[in-house]
PQR file of N, CA, C, O and H, with PARSE charges and radii, in Angstrom:
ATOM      1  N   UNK A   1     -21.725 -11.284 -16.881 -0.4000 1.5000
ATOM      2  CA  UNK A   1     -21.061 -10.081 -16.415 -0.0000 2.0000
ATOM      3  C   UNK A   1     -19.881  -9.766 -17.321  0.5500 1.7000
ATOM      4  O   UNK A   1     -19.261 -10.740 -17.747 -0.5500 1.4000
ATOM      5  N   UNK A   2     -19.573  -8.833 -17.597 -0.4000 1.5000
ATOM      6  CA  UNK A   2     -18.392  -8.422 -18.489 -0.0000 2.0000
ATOM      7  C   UNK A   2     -17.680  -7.247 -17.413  0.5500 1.7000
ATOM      8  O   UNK A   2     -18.147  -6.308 -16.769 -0.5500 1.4000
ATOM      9  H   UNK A   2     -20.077  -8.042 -17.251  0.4000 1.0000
ATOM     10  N   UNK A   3     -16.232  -7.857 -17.593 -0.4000 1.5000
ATOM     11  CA  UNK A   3     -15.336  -7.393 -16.748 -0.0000 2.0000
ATOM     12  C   UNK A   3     -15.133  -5.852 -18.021  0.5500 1.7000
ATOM     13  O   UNK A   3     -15.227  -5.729 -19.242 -0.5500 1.4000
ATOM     14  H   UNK A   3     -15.852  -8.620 -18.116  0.4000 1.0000
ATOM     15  N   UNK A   4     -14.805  -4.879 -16.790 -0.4000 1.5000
ATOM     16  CA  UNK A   4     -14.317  -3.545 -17.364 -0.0000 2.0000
ATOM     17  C   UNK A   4     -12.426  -3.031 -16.393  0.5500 1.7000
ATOM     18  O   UNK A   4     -11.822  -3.276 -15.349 -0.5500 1.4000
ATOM     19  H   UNK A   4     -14.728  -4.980 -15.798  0.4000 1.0000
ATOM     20  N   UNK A   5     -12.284  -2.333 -17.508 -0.4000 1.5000
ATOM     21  CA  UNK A   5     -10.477  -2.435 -17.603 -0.0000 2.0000
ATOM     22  C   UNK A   5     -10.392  -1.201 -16.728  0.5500 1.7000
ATOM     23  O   UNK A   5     -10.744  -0.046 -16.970 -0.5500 1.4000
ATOM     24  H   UNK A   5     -12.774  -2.134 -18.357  0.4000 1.0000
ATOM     25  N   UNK A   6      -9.718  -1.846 -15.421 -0.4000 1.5000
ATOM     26  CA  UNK A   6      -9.142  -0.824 -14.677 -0.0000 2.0000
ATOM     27  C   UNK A   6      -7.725  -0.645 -14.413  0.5500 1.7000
ATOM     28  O   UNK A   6      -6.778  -1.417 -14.559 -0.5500 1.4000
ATOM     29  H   UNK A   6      -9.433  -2.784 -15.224  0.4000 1.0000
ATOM     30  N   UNK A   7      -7.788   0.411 -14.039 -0.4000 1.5000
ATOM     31  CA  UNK A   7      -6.338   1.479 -14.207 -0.0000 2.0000
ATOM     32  C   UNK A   7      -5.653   0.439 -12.831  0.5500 1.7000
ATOM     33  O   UNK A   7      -6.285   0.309 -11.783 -0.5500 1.4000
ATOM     34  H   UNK A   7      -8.557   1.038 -13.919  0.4000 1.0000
ATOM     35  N   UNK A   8      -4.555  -0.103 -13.017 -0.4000 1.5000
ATOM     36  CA  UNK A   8      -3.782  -0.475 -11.746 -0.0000 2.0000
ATOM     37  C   UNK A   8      -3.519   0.197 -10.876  0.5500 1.7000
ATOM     38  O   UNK A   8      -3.175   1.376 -10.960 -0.5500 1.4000
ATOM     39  H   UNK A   8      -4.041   0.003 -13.868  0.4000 1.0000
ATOM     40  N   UNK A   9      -3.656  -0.538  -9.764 -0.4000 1.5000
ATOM     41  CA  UNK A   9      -3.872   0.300  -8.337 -0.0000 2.0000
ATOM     42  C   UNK A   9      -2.082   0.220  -7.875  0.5500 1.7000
ATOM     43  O   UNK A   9      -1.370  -0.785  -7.867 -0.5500 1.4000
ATOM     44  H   UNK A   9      -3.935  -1.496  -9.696  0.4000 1.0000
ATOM     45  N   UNK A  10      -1.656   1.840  -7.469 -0.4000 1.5000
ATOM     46  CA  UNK A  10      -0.199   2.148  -7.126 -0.0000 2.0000
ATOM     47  C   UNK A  10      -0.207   0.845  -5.835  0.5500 1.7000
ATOM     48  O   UNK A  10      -0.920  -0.013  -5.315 -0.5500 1.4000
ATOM     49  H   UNK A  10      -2.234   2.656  -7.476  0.4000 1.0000
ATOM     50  N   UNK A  11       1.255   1.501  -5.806 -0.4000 1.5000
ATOM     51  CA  UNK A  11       2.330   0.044  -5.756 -0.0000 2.0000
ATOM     52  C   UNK A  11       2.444   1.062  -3.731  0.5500 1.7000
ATOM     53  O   UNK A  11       2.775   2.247  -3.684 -0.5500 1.4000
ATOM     54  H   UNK A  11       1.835   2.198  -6.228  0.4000 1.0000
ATOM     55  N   UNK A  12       2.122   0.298  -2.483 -0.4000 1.5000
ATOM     56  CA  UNK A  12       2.888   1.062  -1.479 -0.0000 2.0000
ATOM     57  C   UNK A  12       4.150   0.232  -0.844  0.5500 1.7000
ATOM     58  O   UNK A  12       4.054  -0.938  -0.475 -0.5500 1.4000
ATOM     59  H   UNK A  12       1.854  -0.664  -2.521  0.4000 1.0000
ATOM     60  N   UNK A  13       4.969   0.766  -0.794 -0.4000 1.5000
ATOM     61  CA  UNK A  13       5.737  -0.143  -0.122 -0.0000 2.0000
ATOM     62  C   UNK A  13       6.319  -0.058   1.260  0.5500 1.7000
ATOM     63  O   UNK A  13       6.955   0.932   1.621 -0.5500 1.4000
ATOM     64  H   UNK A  13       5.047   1.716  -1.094  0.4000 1.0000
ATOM     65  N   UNK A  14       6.119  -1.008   1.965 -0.4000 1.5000
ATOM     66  CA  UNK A  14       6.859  -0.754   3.914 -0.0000 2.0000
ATOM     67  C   UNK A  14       8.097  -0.865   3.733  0.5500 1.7000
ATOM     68  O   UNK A  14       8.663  -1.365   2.761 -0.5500 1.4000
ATOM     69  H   UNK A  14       5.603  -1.812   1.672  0.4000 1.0000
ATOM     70  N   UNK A  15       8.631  -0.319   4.826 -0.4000 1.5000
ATOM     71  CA  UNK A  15       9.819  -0.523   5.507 -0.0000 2.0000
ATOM     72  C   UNK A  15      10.249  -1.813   6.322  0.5500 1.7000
ATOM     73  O   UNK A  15       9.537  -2.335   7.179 -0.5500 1.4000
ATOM     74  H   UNK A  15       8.171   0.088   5.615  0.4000 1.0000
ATOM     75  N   UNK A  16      11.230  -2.162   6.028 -0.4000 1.5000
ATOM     76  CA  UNK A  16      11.569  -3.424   6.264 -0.0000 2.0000
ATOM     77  C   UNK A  16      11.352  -4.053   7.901  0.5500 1.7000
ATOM     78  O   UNK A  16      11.390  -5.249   8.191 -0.5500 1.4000
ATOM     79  H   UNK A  16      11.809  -1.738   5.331  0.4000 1.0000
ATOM     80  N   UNK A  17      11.030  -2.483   9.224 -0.4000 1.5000
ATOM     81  CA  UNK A  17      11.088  -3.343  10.460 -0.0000 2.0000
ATOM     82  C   UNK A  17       9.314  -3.565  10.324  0.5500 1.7000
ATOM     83  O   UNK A  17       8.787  -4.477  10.961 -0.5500 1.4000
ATOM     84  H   UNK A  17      10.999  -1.511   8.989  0.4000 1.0000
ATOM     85  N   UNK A  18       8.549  -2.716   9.510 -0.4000 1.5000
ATOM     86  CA  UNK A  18       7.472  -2.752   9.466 -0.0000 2.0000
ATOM     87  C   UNK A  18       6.684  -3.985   9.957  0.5500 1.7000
ATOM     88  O   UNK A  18       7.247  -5.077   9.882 -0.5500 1.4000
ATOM     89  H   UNK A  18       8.978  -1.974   8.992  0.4000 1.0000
ATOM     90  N   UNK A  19       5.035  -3.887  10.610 -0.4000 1.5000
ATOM     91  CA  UNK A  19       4.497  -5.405  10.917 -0.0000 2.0000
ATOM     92  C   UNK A  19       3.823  -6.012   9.340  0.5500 1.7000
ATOM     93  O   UNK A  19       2.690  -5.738   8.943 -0.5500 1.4000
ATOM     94  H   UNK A  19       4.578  -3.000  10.671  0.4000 1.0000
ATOM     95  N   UNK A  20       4.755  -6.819   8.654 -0.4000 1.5000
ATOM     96  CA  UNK A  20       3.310  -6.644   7.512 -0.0000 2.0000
ATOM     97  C   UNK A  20       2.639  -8.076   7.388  0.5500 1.7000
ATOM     98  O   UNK A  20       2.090  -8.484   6.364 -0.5500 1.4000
ATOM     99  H   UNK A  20       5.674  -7.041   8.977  0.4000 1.0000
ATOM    100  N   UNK A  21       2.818  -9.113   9.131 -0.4000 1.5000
ATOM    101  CA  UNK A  21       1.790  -9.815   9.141 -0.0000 2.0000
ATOM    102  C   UNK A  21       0.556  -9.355   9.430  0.5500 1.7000
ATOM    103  O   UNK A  21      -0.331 -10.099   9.010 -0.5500 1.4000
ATOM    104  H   UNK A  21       3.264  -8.782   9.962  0.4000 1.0000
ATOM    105  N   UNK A  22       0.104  -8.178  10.127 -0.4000 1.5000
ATOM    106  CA  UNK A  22      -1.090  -7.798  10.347 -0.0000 2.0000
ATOM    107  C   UNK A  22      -1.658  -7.353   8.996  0.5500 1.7000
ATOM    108  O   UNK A  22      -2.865  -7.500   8.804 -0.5500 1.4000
ATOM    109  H   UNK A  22       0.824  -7.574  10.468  0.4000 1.0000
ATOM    110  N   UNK A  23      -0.903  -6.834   8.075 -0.4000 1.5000
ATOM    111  CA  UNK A  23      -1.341  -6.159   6.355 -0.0000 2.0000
ATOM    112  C   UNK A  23      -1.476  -7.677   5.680  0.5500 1.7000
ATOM    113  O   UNK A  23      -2.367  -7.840   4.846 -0.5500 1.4000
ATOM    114  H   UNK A  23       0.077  -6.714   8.232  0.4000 1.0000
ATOM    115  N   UNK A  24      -0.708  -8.656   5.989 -0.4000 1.5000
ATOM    116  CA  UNK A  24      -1.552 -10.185   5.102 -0.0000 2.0000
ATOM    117  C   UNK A  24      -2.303 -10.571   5.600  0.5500 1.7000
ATOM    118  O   UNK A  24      -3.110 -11.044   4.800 -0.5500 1.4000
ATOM    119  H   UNK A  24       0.016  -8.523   6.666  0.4000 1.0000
ATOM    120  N   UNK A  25      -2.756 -10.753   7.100 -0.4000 1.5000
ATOM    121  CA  UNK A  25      -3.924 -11.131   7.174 -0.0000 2.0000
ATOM    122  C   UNK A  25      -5.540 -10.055   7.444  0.5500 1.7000
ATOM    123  O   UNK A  25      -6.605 -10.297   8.011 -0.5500 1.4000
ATOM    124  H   UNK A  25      -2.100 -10.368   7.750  0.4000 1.0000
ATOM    125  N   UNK A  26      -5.059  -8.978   6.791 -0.4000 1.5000
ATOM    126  CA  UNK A  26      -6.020  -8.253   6.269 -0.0000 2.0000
ATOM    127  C   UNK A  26      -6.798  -6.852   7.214  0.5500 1.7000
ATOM    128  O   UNK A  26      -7.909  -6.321   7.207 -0.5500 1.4000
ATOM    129  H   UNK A  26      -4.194  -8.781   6.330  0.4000 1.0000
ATOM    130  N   UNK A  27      -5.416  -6.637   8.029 -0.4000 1.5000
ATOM    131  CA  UNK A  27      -5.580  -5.359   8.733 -0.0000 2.0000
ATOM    132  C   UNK A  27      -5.915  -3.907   7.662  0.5500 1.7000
ATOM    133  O   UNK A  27      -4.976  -3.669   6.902 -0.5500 1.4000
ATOM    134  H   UNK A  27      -4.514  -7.068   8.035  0.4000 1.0000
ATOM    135  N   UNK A  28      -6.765  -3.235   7.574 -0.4000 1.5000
ATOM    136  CA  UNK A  28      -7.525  -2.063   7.150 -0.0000 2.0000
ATOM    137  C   UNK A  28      -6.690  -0.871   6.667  0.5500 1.7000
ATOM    138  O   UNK A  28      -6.633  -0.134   5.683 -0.5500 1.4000
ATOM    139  H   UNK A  28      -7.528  -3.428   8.191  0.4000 1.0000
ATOM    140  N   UNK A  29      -5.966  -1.072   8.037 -0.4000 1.5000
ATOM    141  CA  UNK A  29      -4.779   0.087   7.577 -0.0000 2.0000
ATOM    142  C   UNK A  29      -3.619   0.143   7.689  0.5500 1.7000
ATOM    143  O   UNK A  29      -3.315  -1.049   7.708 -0.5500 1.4000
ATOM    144  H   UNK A  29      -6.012  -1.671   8.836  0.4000 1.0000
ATOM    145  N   UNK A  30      -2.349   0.928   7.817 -0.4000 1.5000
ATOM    146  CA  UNK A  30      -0.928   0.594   8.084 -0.0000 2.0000
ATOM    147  C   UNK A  30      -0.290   1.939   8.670  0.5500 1.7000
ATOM    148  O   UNK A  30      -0.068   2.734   7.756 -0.5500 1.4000
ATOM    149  H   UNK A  30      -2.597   1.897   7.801  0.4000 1.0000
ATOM    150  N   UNK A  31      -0.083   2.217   9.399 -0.4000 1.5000
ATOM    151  CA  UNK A  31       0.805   3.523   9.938 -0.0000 2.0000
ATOM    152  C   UNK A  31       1.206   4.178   9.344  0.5500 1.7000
ATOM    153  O   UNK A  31       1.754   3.583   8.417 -0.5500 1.4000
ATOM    154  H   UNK A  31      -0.263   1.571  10.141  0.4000 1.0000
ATOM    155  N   UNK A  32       1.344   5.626   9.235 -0.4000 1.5000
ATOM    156  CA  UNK A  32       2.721   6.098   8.258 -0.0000 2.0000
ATOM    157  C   UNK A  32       3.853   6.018   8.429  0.5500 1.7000
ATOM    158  O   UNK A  32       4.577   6.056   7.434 -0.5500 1.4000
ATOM    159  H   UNK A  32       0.899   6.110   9.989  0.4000 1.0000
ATOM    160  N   UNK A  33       4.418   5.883   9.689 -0.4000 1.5000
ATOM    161  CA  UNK A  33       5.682   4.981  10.123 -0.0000 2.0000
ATOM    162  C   UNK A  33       6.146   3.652   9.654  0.5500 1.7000
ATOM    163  O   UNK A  33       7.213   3.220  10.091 -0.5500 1.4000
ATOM    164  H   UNK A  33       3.830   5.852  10.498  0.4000 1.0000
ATOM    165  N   UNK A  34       5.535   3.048   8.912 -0.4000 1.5000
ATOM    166  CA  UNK A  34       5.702   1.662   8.458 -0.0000 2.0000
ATOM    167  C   UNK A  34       5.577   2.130   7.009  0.5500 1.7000
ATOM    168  O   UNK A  34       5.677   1.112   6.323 -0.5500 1.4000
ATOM    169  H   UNK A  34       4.668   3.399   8.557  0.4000 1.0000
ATOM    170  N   UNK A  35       5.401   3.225   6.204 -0.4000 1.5000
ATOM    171  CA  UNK A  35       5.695   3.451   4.910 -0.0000 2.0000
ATOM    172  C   UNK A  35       6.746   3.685   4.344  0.5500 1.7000
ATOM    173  O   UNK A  35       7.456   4.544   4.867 -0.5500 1.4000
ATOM    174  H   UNK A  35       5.320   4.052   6.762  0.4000 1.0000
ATOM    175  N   UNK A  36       7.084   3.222   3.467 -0.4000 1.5000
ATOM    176  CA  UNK A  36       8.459   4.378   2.566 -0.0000 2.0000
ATOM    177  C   UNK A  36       7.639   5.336   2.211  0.5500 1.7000
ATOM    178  O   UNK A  36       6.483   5.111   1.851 -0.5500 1.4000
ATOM    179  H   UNK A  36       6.507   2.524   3.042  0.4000 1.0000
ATOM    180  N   UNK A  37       8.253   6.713   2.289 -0.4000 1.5000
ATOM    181  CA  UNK A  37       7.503   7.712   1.911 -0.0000 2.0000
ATOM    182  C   UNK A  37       8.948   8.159   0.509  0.5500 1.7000
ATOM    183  O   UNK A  37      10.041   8.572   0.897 -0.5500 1.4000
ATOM    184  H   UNK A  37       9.192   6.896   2.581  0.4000 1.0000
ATOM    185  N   UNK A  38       8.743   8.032  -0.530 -0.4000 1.5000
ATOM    186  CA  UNK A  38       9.490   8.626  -1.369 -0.0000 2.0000
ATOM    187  C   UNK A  38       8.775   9.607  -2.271  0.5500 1.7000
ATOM    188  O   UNK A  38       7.658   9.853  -1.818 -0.5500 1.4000
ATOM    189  H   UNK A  38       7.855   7.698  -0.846  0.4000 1.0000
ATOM    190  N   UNK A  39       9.033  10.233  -3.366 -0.4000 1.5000
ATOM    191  CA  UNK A  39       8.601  10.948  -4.036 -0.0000 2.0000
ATOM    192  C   UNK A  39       7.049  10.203  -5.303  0.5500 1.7000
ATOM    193  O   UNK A  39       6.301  10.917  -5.971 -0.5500 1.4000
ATOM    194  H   UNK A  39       9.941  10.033  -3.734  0.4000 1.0000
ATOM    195  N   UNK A  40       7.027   8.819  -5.249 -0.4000 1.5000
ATOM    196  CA  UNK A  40       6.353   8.087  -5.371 -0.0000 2.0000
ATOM    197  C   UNK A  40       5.038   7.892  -4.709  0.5500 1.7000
ATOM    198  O   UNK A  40       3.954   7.998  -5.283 -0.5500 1.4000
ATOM    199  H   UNK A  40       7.636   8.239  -4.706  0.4000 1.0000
ATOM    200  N   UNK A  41       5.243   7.557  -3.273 -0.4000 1.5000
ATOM    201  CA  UNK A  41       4.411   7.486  -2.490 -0.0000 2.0000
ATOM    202  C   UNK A  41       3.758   8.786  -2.008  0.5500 1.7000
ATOM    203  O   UNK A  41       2.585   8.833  -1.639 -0.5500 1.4000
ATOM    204  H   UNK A  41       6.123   7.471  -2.807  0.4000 1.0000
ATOM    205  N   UNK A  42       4.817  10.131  -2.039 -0.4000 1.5000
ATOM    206  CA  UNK A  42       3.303  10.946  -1.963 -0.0000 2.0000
ATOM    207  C   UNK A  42       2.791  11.884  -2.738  0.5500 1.7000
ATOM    208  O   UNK A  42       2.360  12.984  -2.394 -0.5500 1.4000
ATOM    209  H   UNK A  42       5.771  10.092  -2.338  0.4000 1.0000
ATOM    210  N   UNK A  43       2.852  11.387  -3.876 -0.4000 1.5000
ATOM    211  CA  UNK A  43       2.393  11.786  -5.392 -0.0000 2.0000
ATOM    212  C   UNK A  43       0.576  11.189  -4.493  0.5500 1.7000
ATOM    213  O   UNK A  43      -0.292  12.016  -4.213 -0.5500 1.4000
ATOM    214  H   UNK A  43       3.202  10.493  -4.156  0.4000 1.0000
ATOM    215  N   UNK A  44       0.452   9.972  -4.274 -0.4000 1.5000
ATOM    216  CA  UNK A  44      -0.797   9.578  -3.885 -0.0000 2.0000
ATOM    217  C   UNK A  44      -1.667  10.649  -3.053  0.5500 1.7000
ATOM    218  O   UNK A  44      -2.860  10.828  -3.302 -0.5500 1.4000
ATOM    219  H   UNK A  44       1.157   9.301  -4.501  0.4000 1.0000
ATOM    220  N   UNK A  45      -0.938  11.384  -1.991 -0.4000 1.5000
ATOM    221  CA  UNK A  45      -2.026  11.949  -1.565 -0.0000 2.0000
ATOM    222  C   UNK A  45      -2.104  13.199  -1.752  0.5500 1.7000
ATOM    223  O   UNK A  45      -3.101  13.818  -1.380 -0.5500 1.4000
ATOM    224  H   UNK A  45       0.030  11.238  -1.788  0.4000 1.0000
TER
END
């Protein structure tokens, strides 16, 4: 198999009261209340 070069995946970052044991052990999704929303973050959508 030969690996192909992908573009790094953006950076999201929570808010500090945020839950982000449910995001390490591999919850699907995350609230938008638990985001920083800066000028960064919603370039994404």
């Amino acid at each position: 198999m030969t690996e192909t070069a992908q573009a790094p995946r953006p950076t999201v970052r929570l808010k500090p009261k945020a839950n982000a044991r449910a995001i390490r052990h591999g919850a699907p999704w995350v609230f938008d209340n638990e985001i920083v929303t800066d000028r960064r973050t919603r370039a994404l959508a």
